[in-house]
C-alpha positions as CSV (number, residue, x, y, z in Angstrom):
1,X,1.3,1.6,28.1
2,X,-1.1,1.4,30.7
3,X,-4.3,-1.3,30.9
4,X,-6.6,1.6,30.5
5,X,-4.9,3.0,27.3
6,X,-4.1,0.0,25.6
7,X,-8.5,-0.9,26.1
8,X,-8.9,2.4,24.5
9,X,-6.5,1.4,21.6
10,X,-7.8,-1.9,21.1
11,X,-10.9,-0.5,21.0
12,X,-10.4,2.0,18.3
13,X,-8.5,-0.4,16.6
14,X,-11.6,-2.5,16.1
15,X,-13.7,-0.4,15.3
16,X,-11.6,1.1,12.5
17,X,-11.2,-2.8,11.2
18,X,-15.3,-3.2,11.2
19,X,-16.3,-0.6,9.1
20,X,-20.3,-1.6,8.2
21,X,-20.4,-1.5,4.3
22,X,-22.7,-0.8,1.7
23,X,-23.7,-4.4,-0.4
24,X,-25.1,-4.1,-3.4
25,X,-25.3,-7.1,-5.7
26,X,-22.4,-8.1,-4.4
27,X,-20.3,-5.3,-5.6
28,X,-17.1,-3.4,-3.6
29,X,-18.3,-0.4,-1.3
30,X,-14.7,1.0,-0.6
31,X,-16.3,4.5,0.3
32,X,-15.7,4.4,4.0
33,X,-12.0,2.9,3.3
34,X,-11.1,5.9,1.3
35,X,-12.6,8.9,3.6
36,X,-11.0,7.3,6.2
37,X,-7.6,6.9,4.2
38,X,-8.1,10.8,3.4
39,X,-8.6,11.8,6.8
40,X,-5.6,9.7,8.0
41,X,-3.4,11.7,5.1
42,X,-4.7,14.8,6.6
43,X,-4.4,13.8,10.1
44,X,-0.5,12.9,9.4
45,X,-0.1,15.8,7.1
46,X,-1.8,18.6,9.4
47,X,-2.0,16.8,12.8
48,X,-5.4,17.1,12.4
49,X,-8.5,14.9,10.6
50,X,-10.3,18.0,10.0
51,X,-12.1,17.8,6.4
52,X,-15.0,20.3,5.6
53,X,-17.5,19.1,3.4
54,X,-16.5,21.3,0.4
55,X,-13.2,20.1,-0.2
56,X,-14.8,16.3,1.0
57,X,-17.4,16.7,-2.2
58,X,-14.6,17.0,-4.4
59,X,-11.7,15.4,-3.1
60,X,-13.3,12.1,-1.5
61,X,-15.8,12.1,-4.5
62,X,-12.7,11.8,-7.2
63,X,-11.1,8.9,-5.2
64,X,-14.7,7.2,-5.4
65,X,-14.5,8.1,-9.2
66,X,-11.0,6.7,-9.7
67,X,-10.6,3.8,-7.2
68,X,-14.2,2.4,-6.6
69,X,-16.1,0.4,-9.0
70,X,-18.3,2.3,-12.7
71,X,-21.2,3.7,-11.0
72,X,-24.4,5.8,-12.2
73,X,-24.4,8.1,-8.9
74,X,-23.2,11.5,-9.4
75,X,-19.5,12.3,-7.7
76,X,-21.3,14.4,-5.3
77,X,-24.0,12.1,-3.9
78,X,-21.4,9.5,-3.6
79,X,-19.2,11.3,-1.4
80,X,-22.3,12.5,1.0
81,X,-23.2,8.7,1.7
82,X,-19.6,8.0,3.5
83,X,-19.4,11.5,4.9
84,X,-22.5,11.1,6.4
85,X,-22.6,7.1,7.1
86,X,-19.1,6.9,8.4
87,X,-21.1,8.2,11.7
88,X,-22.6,4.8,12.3
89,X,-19.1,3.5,12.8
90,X,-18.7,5.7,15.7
91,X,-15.0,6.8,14.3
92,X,-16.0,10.1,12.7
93,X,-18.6,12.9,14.0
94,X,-19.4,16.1,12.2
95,X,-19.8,19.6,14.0
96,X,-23.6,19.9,12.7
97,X,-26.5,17.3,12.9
98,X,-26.7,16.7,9.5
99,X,-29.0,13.7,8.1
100,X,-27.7,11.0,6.4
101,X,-27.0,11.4,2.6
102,X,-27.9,14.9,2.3
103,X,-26.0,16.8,0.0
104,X,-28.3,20.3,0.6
105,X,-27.7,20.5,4.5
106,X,-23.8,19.8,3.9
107,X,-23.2,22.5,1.7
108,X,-25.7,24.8,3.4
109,X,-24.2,24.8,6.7
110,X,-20.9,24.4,5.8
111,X,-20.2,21.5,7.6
112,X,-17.2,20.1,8.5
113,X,-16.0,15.8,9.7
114,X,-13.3,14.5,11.7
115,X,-12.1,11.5,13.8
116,X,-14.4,10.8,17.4
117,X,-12.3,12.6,19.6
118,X,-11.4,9.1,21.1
119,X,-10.2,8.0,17.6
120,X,-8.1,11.0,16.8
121,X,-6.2,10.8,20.1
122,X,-5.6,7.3,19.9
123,X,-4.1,7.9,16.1
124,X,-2.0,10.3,17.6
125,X,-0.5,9.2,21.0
126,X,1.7,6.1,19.3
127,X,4.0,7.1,16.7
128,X,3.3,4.7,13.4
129,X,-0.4,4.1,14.2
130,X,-1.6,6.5,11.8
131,X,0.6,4.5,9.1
132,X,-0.3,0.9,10.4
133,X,-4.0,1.6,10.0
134,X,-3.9,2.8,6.4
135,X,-2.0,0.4,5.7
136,X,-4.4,-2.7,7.0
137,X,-6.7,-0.7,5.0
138,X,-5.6,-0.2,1.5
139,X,-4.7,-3.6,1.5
140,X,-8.0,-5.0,2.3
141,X,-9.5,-3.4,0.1
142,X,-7.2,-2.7,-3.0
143,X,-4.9,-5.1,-5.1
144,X,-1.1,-4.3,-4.6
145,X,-0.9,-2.6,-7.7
146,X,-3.5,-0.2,-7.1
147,X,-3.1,0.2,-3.1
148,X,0.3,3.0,-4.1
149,X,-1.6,5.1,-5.9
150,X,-4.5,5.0,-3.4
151,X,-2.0,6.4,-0.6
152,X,-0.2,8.8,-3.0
153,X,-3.8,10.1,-4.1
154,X,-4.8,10.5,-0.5
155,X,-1.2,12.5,0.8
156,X,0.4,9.2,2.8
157,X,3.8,8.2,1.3
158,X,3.5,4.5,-0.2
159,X,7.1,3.4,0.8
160,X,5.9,4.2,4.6
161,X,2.5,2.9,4.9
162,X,3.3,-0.6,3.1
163,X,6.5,-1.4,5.6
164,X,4.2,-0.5,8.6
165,X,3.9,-3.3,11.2
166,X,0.6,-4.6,11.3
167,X,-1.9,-2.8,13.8
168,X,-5.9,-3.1,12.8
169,X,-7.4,-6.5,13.4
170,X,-8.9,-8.7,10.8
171,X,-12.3,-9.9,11.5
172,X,-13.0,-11.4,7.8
173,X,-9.8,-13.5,8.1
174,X,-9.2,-13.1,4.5
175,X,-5.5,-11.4,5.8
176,X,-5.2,-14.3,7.4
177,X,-5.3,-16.5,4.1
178,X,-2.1,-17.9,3.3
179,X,-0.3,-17.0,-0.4
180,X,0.4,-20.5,-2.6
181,X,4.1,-19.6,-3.1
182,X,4.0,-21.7,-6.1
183,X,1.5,-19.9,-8.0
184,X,3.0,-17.4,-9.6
185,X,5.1,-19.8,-11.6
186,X,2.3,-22.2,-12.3
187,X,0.7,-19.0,-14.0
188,X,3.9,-17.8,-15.7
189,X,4.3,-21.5,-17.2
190,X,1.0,-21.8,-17.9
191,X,1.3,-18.8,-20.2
192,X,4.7,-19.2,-21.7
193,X,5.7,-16.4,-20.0
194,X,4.4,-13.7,-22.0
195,X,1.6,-11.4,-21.4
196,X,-1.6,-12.1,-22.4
197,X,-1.9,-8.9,-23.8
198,X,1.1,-7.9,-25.8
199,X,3.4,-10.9,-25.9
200,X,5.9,-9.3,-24.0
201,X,8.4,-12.3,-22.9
202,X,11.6,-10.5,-21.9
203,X,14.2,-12.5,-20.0
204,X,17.5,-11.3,-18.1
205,X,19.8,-14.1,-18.1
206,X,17.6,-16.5,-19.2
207,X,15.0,-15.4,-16.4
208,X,12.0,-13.9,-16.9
209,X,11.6,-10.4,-16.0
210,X,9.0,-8.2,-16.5
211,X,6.1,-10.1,-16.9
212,X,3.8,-10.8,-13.7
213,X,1.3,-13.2,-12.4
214,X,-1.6,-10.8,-12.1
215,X,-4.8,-12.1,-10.2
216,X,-8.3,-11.7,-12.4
217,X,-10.3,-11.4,-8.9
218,X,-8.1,-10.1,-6.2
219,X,-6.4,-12.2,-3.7
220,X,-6.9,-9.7,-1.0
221,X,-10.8,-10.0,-1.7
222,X,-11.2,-13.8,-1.7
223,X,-9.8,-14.5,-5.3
224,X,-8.1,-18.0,-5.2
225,X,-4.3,-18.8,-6.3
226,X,-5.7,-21.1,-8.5
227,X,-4.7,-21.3,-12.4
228,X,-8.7,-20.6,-13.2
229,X,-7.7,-17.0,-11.2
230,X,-4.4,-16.2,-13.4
231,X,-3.4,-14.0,-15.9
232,X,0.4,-13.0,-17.1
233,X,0.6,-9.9,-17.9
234,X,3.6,-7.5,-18.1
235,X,4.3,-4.7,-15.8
236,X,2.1,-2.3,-17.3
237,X,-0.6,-4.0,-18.5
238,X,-1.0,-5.8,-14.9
239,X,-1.5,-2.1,-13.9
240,X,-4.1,-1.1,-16.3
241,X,-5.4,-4.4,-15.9
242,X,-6.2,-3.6,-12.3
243,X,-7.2,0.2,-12.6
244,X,-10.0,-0.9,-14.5
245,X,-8.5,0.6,-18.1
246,X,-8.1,-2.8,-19.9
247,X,-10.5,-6.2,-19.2
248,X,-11.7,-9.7,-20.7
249,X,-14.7,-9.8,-22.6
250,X,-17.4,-13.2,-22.8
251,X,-15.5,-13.5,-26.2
252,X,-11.9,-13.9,-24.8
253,X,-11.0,-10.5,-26.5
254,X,-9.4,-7.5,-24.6
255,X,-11.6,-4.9,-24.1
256,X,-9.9,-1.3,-23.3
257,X,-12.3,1.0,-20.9
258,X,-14.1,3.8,-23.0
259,X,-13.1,6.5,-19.8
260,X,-9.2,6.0,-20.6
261,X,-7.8,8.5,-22.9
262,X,-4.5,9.0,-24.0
263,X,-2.1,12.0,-26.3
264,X,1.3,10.6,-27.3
265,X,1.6,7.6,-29.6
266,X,2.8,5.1,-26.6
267,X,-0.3,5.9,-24.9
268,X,-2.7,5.4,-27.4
269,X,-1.2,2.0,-28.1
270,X,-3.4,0.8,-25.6
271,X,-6.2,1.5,-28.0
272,X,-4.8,-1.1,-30.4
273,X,-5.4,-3.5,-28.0
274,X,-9.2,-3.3,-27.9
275,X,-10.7,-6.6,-29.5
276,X,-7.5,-8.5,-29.7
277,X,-7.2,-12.0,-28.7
278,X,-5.3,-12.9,-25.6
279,X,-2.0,-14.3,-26.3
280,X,-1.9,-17.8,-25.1
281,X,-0.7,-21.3,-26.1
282,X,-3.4,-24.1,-27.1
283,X,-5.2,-25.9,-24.1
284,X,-4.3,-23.4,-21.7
285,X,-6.3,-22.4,-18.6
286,X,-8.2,-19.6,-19.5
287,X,-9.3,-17.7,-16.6
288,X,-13.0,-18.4,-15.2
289,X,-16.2,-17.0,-16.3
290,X,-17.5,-16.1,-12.7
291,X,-13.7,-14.3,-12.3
292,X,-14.2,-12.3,-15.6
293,X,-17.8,-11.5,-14.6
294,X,-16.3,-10.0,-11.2
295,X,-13.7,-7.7,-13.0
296,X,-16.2,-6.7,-15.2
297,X,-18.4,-5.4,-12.6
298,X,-16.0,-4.1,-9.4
299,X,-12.5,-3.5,-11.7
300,X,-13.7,-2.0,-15.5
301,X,-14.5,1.2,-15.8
302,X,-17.8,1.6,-17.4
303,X,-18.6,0.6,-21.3
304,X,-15.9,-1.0,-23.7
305,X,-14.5,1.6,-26.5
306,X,-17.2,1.0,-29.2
307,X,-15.9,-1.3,-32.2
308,X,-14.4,0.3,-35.3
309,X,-17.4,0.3,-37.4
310,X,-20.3,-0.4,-35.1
């Protein structure tokens, strides 16, 4: 690779790592992330980033819906802001001047985004780029248990992306953090390794198997490996527990998202859940308020199911 083209990868590179995001109280933006993510499924899919604003408003506005924190904005609106912000970042261009959050001028003109020019042939000249750059994305900005179903949801196949080599840059150095190798046992000990939720405690040979060390604030978003941070919870309520279907109220009680639904008996188990107690032996650890308070506000979905009754 010559000097001149590995400047203009580098380049790219970073600014594909800095993407400028929108803080509000605190709360996740991970808008950008998933257009971006969406035009890198097309880009490998099609050969080309190509995404016109009609099938941006729905497509790009469910993964909002699905993968980004509860939110008042309507599905629409919330896919114009990164549609039209992404700009800023000087990786993606639309083929009409088009101000910024403007759903009426979007649909009116029929306009269509992409990747800069110098973006999309950077992407495309190294074989694996397109992969190592979604995959420093979803995992800066989703919990491994959620970061599969991002890729499957935006057409990049999960088993690729998460074996890529490393590619993008990390200017928050929270990649750079450094996993306590002991903590998922302390938090499976801590719990008598069952989950919290059920009281699953299967073992295999004496080994505990399906129950999982599941992080209340995510690791990849500055949550601690510390025992304050630490929930067991089995393999499927870890999931939900990250998707935002099941949380922790102020009360210590599970809480099971109003938005989930479910039609066949095993699924609507999960509604017999709502207002339990945690499982958990005397004196424990109990995860910390300001952890709970942060799932409650960038993981839940929206309102608790209402209380039988109330």
């Amino acid at each position: 690779m010559t000097t001149d083209r590995r400047n203009d990868r580098d380049a790219v590179l970073a600014r594909l790592a800095t993407l400028r995001q929108h803080q509000r109280d605190g709360r996740r933006s991970p808008h950008k992330p998933l257009l971006v993510l969406l035009a890198l499924g097309r880009l490998a899919g099609t050969g080309s980033s190509d995404l016109p604003w009609h099938e941006a408003r729905t497509r790009l506005g469910a993964l909002i819906d699905e993968f980004g924190p509860a939110s008042t904005t309507s599905t629409t609106q919330s896919a114009a802001y990164p549609f039209t912000r992404l700009r800023s970042d000087r990786i993606w261009v639309l083929d009409q001047d088009t101000p910024m959050d403007a759903i009426g001028p979007l649909t009116a003109q029929r306009v269509t985004g992409r990747f800069a020019p110098d973006v999309e042939r950077v992407l495309t000249a190294e074989p694996g780029l397109v992969a190592s750059a979604a995959r420093a994305l979803v995992t800066s900005h989703f919990s491994d248990t959620v970061a599969p179903d991002v890729l499957m949801a935006v057409g990049l196949d999960p088993d690729i992306v998460l074996h890529a080599r490393d590619a993008l840059p990390d200017p928050s150095g929270l990649a750079d953090r450094q996993r306590d190798a002991a903590w998922r046992r302390r938090i499976l000990q801590e719990w008598d390794r069952q989950c919290a939720f059920c009281g699953f405690d299967g073992q295999l040979l004496g080994a505990t198997v399906g129950v999982e060390a599941a992080h209340v604030r995510w690791f990849n978003l500055g949550g601690p490996d510390e025992l304050d941070n630490g929930i067991a919870l089995c393999g499927l309520h870890h999931k939900l527990f990250d998707r935002g279907v099941l949380g922790l109220g102020t009360d210590r009680t599970i809480h099971v998202s109003e938005s989930y639904s479910a039609r066949t008996p095993a699924g609507k188990a999960v509604y017999d859940l709502h207002g339990r107690p945690v499982h958990g032996r005397p004196g424990l650890t109990f995860p910390a308020e300001r952890h709970l308070a942060w799932h409650r506000t960038q993981v839940f979905k929206g309102r608790p199911l209402a209380q039988a009754g109330s």
